[in-house]
Rosetta silent file (secondary structure, phi, psi, omega in degrees, C-alpha in Angstrom):
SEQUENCE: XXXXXXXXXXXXXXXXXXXXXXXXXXXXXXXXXXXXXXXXXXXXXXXXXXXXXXXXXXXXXXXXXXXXXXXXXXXXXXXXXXXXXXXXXXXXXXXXXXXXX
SCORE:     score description
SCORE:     0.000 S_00000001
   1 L     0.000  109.949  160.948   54.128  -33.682  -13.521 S_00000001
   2 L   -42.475  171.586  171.298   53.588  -35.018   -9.849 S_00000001
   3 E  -124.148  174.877 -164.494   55.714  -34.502   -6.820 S_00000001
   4 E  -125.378  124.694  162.285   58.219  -36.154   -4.943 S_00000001
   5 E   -84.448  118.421  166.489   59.385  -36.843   -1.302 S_00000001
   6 L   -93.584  178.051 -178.505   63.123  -36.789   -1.261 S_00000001
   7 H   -48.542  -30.343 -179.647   65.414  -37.901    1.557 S_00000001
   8 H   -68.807    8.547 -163.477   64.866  -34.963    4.012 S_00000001
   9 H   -93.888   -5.868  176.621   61.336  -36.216    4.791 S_00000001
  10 L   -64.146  125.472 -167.494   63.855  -39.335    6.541 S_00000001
  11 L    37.970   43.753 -177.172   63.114  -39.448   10.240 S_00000001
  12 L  -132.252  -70.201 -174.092   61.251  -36.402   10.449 S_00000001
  13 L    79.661   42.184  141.645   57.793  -37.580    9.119 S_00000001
  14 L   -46.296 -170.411 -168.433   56.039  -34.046    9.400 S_00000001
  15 L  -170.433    7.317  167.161   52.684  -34.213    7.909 S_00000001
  16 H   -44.888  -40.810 -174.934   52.170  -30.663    7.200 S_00000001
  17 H   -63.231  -32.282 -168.874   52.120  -31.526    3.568 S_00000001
  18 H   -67.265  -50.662 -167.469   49.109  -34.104    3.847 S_00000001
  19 H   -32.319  -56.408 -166.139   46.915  -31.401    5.611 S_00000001
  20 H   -50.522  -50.713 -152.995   47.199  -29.240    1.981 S_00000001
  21 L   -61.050  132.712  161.051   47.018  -31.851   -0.093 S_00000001
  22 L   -71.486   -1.531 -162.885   43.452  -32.074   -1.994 S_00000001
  23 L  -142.554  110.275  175.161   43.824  -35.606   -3.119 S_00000001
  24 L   -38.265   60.640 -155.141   44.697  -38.739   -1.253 S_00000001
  25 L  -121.157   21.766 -173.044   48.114  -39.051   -2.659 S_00000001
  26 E   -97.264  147.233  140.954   50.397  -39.118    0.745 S_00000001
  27 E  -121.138  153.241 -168.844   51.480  -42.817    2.165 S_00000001
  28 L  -145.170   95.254  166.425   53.370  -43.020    5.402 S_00000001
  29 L   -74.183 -135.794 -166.631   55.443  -45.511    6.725 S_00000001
  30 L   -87.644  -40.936 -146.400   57.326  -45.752    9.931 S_00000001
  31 L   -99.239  -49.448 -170.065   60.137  -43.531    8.884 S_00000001
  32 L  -140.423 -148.306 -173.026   58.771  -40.735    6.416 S_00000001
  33 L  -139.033  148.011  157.740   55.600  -39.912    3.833 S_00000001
  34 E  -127.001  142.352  155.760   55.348  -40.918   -0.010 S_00000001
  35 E  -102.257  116.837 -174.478   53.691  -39.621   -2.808 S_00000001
  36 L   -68.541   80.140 -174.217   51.908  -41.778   -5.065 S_00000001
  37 L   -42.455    3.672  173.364   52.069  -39.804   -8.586 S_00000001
  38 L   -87.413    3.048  168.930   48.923  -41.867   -9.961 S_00000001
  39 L  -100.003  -45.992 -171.698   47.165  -39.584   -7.488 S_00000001
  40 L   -59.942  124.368 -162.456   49.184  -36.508   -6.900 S_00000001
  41 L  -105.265   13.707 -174.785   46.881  -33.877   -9.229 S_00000001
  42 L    77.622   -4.506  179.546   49.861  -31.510   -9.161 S_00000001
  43 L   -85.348   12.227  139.750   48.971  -28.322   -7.251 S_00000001
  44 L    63.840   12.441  158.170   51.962  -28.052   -5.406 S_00000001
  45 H   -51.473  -25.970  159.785   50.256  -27.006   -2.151 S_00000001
  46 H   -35.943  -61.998  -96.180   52.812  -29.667   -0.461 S_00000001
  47 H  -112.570  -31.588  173.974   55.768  -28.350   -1.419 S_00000001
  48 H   -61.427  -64.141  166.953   55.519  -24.777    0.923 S_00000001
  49 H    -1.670  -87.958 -165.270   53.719  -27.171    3.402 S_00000001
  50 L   -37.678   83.424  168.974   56.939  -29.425    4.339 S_00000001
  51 L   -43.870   -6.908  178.204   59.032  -27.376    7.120 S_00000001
  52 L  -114.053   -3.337  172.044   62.227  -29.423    6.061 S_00000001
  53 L    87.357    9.173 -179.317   61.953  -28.758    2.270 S_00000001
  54 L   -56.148   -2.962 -154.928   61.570  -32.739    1.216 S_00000001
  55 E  -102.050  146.305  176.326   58.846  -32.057   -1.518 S_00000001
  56 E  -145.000  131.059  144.695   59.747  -31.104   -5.333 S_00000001
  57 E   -49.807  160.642 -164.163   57.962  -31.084   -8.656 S_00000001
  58 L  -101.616  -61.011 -178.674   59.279  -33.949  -10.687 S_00000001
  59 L   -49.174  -19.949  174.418   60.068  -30.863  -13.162 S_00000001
  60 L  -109.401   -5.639 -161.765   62.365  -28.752  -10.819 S_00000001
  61 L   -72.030  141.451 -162.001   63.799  -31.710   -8.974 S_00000001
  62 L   -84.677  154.962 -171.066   67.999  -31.353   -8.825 S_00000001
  63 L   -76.974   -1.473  172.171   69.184  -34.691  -11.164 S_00000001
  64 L   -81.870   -7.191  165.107   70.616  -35.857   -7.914 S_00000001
  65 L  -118.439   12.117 -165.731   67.264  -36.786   -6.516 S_00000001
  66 H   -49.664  -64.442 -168.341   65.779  -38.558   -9.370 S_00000001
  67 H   -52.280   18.611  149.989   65.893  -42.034   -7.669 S_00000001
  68 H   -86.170  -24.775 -170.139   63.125  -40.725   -5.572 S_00000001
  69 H   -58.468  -47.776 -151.902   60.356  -40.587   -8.311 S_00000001
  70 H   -96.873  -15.288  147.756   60.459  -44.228   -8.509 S_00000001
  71 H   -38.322  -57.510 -148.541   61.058  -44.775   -4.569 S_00000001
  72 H   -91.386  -17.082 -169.611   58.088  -42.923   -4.185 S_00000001
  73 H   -88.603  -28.892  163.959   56.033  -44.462   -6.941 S_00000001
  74 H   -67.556  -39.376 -158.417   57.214  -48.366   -5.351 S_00000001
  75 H  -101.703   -1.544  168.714   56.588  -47.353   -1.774 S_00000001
  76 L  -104.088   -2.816  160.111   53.273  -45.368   -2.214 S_00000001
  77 L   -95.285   -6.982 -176.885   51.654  -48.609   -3.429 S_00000001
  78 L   -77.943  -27.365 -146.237   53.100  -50.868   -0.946 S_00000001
  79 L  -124.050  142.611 -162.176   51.890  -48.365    1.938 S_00000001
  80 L   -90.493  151.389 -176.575   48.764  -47.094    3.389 S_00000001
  81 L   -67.159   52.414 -153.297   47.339  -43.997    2.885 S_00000001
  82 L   -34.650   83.592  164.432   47.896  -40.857    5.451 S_00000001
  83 L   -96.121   21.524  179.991   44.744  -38.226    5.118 S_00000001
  84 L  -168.738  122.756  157.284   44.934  -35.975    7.895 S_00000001
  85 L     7.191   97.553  169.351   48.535  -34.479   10.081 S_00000001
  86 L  -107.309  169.832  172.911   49.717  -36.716   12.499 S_00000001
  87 L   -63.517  160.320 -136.199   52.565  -35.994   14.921 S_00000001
  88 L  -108.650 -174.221 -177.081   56.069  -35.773   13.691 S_00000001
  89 L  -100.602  158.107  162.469   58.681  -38.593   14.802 S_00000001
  90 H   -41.196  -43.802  159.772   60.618  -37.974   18.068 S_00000001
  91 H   -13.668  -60.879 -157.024   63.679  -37.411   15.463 S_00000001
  92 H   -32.486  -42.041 -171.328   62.116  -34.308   13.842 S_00000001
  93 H   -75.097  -50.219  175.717   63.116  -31.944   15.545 S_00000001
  94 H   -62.226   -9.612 -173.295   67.192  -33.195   15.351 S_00000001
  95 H   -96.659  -49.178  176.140   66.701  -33.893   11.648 S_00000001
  96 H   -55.922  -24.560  172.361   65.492  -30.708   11.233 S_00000001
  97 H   -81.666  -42.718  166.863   68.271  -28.584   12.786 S_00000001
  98 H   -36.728  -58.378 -168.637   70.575  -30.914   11.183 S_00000001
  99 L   -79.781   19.433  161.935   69.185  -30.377    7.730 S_00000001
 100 L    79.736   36.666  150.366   70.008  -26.230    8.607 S_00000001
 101 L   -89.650    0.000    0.000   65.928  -25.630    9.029 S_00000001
């Protein structure tokens, strides 16, 4: 089962998780990161990765975040491909204290 960026990766945009990843399976728009699952090999090296906790297995994911698998599976084909950390949005930091991290 791939993984999923849920809403906490909204206006923070880390990029810890891309560093990890072995497989080109991150996309990044203005606001956050996607994962494309026709890429994502599963190895869950993201999901520690992500200081705000956005990343899940599609198998542990609460049924309250579901609408992200297919968010992530529209918007990681639409969107170019992220392979190395970039800086976080100005936001990051406030989203992160917000989201109690």
């Amino acid at each position: 089962m791939p993984h999923v960026v849920t809403e906490n990766c909204y206006s923070c945009r880390f990029t810890d998780c891309v560093s990890r990843c072995p497989v080109k399976c991150f996309h990044i728009d203005a606001l956050r990161v996607y994962i494309d699952p026709d890429v994502c090999v599963d190895c869950g090296a993201c999901i520690p990765a992500c200081p705000v906790k956005a990343i899940y297995d599609v198998i542990d994911m609460p049924e309250d975040k579901e609408n992200w698998i297919t968010k992530n599976r529209i918007r990681s084909k639409a969107l170019p491909v992220v392979t190395e950390k970039q800086s976080s949005l100005q936001t990051a930091a406030a989203r992160r204290m917000q989201l109690g991290f």
